[in-house]
BALO-381314 format. One record per residue (C-alpha): z, x negated, y; residue in three letters. Coordinates in pm, whole numbers, padded with zeros to 5 digits, always signed. Each point is the difference from the previous one (the first is absolute). Layout:
ZXYALA;...
This chain:
-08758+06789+03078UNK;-00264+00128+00238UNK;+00221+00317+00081UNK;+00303-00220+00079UNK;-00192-00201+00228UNK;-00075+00360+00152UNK;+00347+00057+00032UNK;+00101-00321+00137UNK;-00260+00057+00273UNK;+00112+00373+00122UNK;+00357-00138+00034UNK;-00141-00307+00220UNK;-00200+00261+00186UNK;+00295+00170+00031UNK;+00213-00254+00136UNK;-00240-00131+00192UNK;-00085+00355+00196UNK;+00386+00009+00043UNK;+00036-00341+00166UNK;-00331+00075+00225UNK;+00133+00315+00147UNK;+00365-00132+00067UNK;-00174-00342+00130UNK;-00184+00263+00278UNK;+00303+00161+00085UNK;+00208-00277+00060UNK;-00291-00169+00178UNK;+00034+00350+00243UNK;+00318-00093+00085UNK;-00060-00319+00132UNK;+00039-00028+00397UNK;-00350-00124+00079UNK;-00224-00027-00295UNK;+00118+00420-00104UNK;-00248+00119+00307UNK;-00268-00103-00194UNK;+00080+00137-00307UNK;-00130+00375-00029UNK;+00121+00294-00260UNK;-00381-00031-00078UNK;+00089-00340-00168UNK;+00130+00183-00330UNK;-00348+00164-00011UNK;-00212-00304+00064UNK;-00145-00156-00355UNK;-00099-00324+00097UNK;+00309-00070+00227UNK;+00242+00088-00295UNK;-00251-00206-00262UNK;+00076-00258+00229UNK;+00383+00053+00039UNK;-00014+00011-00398UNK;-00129-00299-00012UNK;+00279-00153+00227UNK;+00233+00193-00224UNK;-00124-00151-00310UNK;+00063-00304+00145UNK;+00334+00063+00130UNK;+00142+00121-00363UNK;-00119-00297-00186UNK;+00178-00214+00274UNK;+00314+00212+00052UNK;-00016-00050-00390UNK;-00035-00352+00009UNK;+00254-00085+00227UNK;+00271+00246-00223UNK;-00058-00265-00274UNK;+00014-00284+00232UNK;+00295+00098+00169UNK;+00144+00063-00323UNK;-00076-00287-00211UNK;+00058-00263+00299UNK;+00257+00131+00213UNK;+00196+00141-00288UNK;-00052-00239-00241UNK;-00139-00319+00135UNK;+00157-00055+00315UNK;+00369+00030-00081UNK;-00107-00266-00354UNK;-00097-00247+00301UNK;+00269+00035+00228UNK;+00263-00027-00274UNK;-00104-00198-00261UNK;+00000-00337+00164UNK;-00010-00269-00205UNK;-00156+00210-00309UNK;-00341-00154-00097UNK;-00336+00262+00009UNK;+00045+00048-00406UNK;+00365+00168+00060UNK;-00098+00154+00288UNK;-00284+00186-00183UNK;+00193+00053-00300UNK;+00286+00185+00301UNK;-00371+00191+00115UNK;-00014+00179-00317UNK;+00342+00078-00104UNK;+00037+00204+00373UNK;-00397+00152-00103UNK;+00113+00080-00313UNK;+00353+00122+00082UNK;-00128+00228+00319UNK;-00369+00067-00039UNK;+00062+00064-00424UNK;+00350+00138-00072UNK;+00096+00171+00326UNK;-00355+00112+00082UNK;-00070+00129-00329UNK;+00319+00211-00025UNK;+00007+00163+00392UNK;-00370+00107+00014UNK;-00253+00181-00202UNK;-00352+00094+00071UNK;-00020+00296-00187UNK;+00342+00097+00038UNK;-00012-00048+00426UNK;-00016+00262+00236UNK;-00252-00025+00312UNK;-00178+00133+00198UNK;-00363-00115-00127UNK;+00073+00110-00335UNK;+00116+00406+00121UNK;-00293+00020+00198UNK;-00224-00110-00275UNK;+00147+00216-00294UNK;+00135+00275+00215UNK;-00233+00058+00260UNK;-00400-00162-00109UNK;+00071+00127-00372UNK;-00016-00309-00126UNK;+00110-00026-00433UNK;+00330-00227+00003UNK;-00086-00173-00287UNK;-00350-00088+00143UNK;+00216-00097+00368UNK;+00205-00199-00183UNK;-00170-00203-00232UNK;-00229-00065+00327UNK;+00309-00106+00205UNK;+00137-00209-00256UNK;-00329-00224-00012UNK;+00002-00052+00365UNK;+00376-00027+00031UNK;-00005-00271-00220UNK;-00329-00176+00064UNK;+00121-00030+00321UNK;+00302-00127-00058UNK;-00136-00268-00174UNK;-00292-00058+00262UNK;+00278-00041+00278UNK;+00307-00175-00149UNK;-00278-00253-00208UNK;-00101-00124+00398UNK;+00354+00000+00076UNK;+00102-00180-00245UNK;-00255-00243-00043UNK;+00062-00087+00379UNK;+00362-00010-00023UNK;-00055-00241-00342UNK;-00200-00263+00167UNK;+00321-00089+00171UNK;+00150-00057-00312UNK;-00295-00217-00118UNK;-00084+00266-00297UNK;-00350+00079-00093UNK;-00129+00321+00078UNK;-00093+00058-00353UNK;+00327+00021-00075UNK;+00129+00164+00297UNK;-00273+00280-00116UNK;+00157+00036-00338UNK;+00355+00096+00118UNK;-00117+00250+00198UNK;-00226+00128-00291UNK;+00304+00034-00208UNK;+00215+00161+00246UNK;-00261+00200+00041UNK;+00001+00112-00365UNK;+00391+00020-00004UNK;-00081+00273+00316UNK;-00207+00196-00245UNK;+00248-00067-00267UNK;+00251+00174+00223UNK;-00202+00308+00076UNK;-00008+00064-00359UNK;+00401-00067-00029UNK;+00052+00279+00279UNK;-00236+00256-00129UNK;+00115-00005-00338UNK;+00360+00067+00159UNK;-00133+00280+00202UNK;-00146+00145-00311UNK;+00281-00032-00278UNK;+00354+00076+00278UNK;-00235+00186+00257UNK;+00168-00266+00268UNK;-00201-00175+00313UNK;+00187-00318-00022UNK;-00136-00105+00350UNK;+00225+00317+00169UNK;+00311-00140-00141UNK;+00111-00153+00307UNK;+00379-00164-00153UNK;-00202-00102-00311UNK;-00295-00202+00270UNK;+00247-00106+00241UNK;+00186-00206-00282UNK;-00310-00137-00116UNK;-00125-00153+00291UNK;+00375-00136+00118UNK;+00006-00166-00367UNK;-00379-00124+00015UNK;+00016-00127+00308UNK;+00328-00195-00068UNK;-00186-00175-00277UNK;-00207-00088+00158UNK;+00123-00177+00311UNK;+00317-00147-00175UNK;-00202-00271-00113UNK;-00045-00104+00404UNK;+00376-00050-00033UNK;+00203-00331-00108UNK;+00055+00212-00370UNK;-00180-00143-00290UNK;-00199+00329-00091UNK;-00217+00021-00272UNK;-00371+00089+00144UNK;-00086+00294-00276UNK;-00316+00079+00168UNK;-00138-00298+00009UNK;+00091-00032-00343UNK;-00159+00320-00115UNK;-00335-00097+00198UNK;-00048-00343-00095UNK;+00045+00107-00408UNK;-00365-00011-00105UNK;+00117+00259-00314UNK;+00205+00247+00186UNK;-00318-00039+00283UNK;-00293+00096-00239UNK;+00263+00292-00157UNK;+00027+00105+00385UNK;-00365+00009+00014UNK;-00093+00197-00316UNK;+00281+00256+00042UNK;-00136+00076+00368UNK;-00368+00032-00109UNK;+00108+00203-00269UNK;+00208+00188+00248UNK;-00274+00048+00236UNK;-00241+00122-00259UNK;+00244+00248-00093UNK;+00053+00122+00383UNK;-00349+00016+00096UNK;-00127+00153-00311UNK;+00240+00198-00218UNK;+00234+00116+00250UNK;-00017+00389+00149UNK;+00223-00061+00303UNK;-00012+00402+00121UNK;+00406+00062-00075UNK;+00100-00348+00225UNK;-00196+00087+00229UNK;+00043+00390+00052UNK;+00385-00152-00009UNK;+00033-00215+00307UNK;-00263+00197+00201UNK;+00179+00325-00041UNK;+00335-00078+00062UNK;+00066-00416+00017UNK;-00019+00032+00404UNK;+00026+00260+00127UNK;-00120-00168+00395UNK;-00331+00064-00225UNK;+00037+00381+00018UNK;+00119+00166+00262UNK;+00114+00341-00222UNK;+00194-00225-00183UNK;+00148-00164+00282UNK;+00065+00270+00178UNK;+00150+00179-00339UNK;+00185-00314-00081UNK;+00187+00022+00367UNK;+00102+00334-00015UNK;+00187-00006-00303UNK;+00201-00279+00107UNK;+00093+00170+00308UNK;+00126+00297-00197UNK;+00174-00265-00310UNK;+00153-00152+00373UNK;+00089+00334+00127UNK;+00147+00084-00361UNK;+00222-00269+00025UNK;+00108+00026+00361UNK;+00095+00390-00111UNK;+00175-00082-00324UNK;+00266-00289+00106UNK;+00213-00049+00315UNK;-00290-00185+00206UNK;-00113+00354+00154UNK;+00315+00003+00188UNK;-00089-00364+00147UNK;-00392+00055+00057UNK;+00102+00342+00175UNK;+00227-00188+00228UNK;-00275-00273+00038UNK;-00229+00282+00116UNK;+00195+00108+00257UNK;+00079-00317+00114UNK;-00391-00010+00060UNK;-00043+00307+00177UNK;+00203-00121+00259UNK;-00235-00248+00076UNK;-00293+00068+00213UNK;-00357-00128-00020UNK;-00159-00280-00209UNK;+00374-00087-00130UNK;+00052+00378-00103UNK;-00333-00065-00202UNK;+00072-00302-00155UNK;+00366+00066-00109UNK;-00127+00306-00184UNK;-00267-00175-00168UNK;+00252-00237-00098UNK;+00228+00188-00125UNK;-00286+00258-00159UNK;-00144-00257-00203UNK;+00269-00236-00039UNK;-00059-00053-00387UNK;-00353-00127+00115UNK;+00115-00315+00131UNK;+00305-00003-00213UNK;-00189-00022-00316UNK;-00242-00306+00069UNK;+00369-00160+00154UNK;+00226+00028-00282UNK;-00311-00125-00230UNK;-00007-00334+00238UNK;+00382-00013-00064UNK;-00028+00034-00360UNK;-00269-00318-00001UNK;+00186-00217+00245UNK;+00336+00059-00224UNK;-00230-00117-00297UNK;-00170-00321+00168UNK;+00376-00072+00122UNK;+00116+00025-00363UNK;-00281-00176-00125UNK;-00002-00283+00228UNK;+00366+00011-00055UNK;-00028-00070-00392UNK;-00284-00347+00103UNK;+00220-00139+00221UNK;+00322+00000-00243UNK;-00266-00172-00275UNK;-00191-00240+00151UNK;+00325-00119+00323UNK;-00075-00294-00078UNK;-00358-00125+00001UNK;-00108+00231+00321UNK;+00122-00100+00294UNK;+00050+00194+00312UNK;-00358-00191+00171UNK;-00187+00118-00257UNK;+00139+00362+00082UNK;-00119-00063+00370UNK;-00340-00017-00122UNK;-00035+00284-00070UNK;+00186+00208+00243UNK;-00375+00107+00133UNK;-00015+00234-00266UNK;+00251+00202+00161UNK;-00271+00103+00285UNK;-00153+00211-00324UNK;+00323+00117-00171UNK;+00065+00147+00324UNK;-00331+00122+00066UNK;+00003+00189-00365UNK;+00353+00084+00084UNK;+00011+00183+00312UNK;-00078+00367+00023UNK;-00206+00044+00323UNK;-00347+00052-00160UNK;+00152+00333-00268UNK;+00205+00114+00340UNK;-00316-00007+00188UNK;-00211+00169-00240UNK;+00262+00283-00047UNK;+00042-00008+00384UNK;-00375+00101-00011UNK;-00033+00238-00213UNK;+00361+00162+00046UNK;-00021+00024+00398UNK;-00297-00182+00160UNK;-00335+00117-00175UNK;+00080+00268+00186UNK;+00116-00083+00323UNK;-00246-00237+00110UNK;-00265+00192+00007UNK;+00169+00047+00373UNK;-00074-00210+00325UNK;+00354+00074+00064UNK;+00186-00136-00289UNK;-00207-00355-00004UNK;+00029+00002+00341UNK;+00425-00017-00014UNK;-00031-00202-00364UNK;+00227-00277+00123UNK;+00294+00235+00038UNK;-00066+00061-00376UNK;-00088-00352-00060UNK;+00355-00104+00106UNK;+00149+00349-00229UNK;-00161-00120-00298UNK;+00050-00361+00056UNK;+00412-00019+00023UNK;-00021+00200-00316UNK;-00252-00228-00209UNK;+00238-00289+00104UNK;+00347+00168-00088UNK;-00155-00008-00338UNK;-00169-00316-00007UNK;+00310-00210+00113UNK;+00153+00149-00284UNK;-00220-00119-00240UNK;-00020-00325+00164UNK;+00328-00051-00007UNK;+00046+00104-00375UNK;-00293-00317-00062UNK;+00198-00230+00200UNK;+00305+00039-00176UNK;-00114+00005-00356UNK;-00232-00331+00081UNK;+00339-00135+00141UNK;+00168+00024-00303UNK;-00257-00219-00181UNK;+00022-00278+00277UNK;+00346+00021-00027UNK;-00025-00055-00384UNK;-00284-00288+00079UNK;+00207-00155+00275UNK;+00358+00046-00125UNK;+00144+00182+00290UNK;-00098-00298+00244UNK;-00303+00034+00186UNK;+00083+00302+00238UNK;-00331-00110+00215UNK;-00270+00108-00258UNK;+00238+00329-00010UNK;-00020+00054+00343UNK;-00381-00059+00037UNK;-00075+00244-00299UNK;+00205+00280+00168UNK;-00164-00049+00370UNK;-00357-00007-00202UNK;+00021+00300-00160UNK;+00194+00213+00240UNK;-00323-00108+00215UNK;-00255+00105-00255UNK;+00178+00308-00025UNK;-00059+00071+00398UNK;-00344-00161-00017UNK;-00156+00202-00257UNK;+00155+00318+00147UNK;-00170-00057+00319UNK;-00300-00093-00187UNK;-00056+00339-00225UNK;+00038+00186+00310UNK;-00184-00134+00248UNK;-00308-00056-00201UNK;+00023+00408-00108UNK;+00004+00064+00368UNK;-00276-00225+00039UNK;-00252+00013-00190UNK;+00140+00328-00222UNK;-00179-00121-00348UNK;+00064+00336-00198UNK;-00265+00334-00057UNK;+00073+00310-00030UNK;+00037-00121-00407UNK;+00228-00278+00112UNK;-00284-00231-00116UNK;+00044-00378+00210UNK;-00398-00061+00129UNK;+00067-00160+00280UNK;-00110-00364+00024UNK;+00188-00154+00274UNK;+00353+00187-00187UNK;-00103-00226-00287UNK;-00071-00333+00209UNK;+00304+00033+00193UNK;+00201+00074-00337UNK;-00151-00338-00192UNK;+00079-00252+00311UNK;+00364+00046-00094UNK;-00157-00114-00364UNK;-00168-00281+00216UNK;+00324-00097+00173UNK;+00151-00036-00346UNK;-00257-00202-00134UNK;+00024-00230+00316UNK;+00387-00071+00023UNK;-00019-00038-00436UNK;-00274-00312+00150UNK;+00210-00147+00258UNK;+00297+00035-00141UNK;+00285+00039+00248UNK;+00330-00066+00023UNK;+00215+00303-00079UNK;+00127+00026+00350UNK;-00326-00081+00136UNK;-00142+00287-00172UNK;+00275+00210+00137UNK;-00014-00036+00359UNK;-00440+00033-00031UNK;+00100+00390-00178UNK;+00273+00062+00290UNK;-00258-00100+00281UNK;-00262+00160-00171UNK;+00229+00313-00062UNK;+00151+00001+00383UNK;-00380-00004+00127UNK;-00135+00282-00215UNK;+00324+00254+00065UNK;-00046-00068+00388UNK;-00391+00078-00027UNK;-00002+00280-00231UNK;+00136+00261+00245UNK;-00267-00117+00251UNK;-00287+00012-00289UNK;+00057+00309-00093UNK;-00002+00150+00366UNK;-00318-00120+00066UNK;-00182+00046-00362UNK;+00156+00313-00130UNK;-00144+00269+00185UNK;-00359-00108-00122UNK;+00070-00138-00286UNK;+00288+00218-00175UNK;-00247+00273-00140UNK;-00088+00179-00313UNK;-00231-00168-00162UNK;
């Protein structure tokens, strides 16, 4: 026990040195208070004891809020603005079917402590020498003491709306911490007996959390839905079977369990942004499978003709047609993948609205037509365009006072290309949610049509603006396409913010509409302008 608590301290120490030294060079960069911040500050013992402290607090904050965020603006706060009339004992009873359905089943099945890939747990094993198994068993106590530590304040807060004891609120998270353990066990034994790191099988996760997360919000709906989780967690049996499986579980994991092959497994080859050999590796041979291809079929006729078209071009358009067309398959790829889900959510939501036509009703639809602001977020392919952008073309290049200097003739290149793409998938939303309101409304309400089609063709403009600019802003990625930068990440979660907000207030559909197109009208007229006067000092390799 004493050498896990060993463990457990390194990797704070660890994270905590991490967060100190990025907090000092993002506090550089800062107009006024940067001048006062020296390159002696990394050196300086008490100065970064002090920052370390500050950092300690900020984790245990930043992981307080996750849970609260979580647990009351996931969970809570759509129970209260669409339950009226329920009293606090269904209410609760709605509380832990969603916990159950979201934090249980579709948690449990899309991640995996020992099976994850990060960037904490290469540095430890590959680069201090640390012994997996010891990392692991060490990670797995303060993964999950944590867990309960956080979501037991959250939920306990969140309960004492509901007029629930603590005591109780306590005990569910206990046991959903157990089923977390549970799980862990569940996906290692997999890895061991197929060889298979369920977590990486993106089709197998994706339909897991669209099921999961139906469950669970159905019940918000007119449809009489029976609440299984609640069920499950209020069984005093199946609760106590919970609880001795898990500690059972957790004895296993933390004592009997040699972790080395799971380990060795996902820090070798799980990701490869991890290892730059492997990345670089990993690239190469799909440029020659790509060139292969291009070779073998009639396509070498049409990217020959697409080259010349290029060369007689001139200048930053010369550049960015050949990139285009170099690395086509690059942004083709992620594209036909977002096809491929939005022609499964289409027939999915298809298949609902032919069952249950008649008990939702086209207003209850309208409540949630914020969740389209994340479908399209998730949807759109700025962010893998920009990251390919960088390392393809720009890693390079901006190492030159030049080429930030002209990056809004780029900015505009890249732009008309990101939205090309992005109307396209927008449009392929629209029309597969249309069918399902035309199912739901019977061919006669052409208005929540029309407001559906103008809000996600401007999504579709809004987030490819919004990828852009804030790469030529702020330019978040290293040299290993790591994302450290801070004010990347804050930008990125108000759109998160503005989702939870407009889920509060509830607008009308149309209402909601014209907001996005104002919003969207102001940010494309702006982002030419930003980037003009940002770029240059700010569009560098970090």
């Amino acid at each position: 026990m004493q050498e896990m608590f060993s463990t457990v301290s390194r990797m704070r120490q660890l994270q905590i040195i991490t967060l100190v030294n990025r907090l000092i060079y993002f506090m550089q960069r800062i107009p006024v208070v940067g001048r006062l911040v020296s390159e002696q500050t990394y050196a300086a013992f008490r100065t970064k004891r002090i920052l370390g402290a500050i950092a300690v607090i900020l984790m245990f904050v930043a992981g307080l809020l996750e849970s609260l965020f979580y647990i009351g603006g996931m969970l809570a706060l759509p129970i209260f603005l669409w339950t009226e009339g329920y009293n606090t004992t269904e209410r609760f009873a709605l509380l832990l079917h969603m916990y159950f359905c979201i934090s249980g089943v579709m948690a449990g099945m899309t991640s995996a402590k020992v099976l994850e890939s990060n960037k904490l747990k290469y540095t430890a094993v590959r680069l201090m020498r640390i012994v997996p198994t010891k990392f692991m068993r060490a990670g797995l106590f303060y993964r999950y003491t944590t867990f309960f530590l956080y979501q037991g304040i959250a939920f306990s807060l969140v309960s004492w709306f509901f007029d629930f004891s603590i005591s109780h609120a306590l005990l569910i998270v206990g046991v959903m911490t157990i089923w977390r353990v549970m799980s862990e066990v569940i996906h290692l034994a997999i890895f061991r007996w197929k060889g298979t790191i369920l977590i990486q099988k993106t089709w197998i996760m994706g339909l897991v959390m669209i099921l999961t997360l139906t469950a669970a919000y159905l019940p918000l709906t007119s449809l009489s839905i029976p609440l299984g989780g609640a069920v499950i967690l209020d069984q005093r049996w199946l609760v106590t079977l919970i609880l001795l499986s898990g500690t059972v579980a957790g004895y296993i994991l933390l004592k009997h369990t040699d972790y080395t092959a799971a380990v060795r497994a996902v820090t070798n080859q799980a990701d490869p942004l991890l290892n730059t050999e492997i990345m670089m590796a990993d690239l190469q041979q799909k440029m020659v499978q790509s060139k292969d291809h291009e070779h073998s079929s009639d396509s070498s006729a049409n990217l020959h003709d697409r080259v010349q078209t290029s060369l007689d071009k001139r200048g930053y358009e010369q550049i960015h047609n050949l990139l285009f067309t170099r690395y086509d398959h690059l942004v083709h790829l992620p594209f036909r993948r977002r096809l491929t889900a939005i022609m499964i959510i289409g027939l999915l939501l298809s298949f609902l609205a032919l069952i249950f036509r008649d008990h939702v009703s086209l207003n209850t639809v309208e409540r949630f037509t914020p969740i389209l602001i994340m479908a399209m977020l998730s949807l759109t392919i700025g962010r893998e365009v920009c990251k390919g952008l960088f390392y393809h073309c720009d890693m390079q290049l901006m190492r030159y006072s030049f080429y930030r200097k002209h990056a809004k003739q780029h900015f505009r290149l890249r732009f008309r290309s990101v939205l090309s793409l992005n109307l396209k998938l927008g449009a392929c939303l629209a029309a597969v949610l249309s069918i399902s309101i035309l199912v739901l409304s019977e061919g006669k309400d052409i208005s929540t049509l029309l407001a559906i089609w103008f809000m996600t063709m401007t999504l579709s403009i809004f987030f490819s603006v919004h990828h852009l600019l804030v790469y030529y802003v702020f330019q978040p990625y290293t040299t290993e396409l790591d994302t450290n930068n801070p004010l990347f990440t804050l930008v990125n979660s108000l759109i998160s913010l503005g989702f939870v907000i407009t889920m509060f207030l509830g607008p009308t559909l149309w209402v909601l509409t014209v907001i996005l197109i104002v919003l969207t009208v102001g940010y494309l007229f702006s982002a030419v302008p930003v980037v003009s006067k940002y770029a240059q000092n700010n569009f560098r390799v970090k």
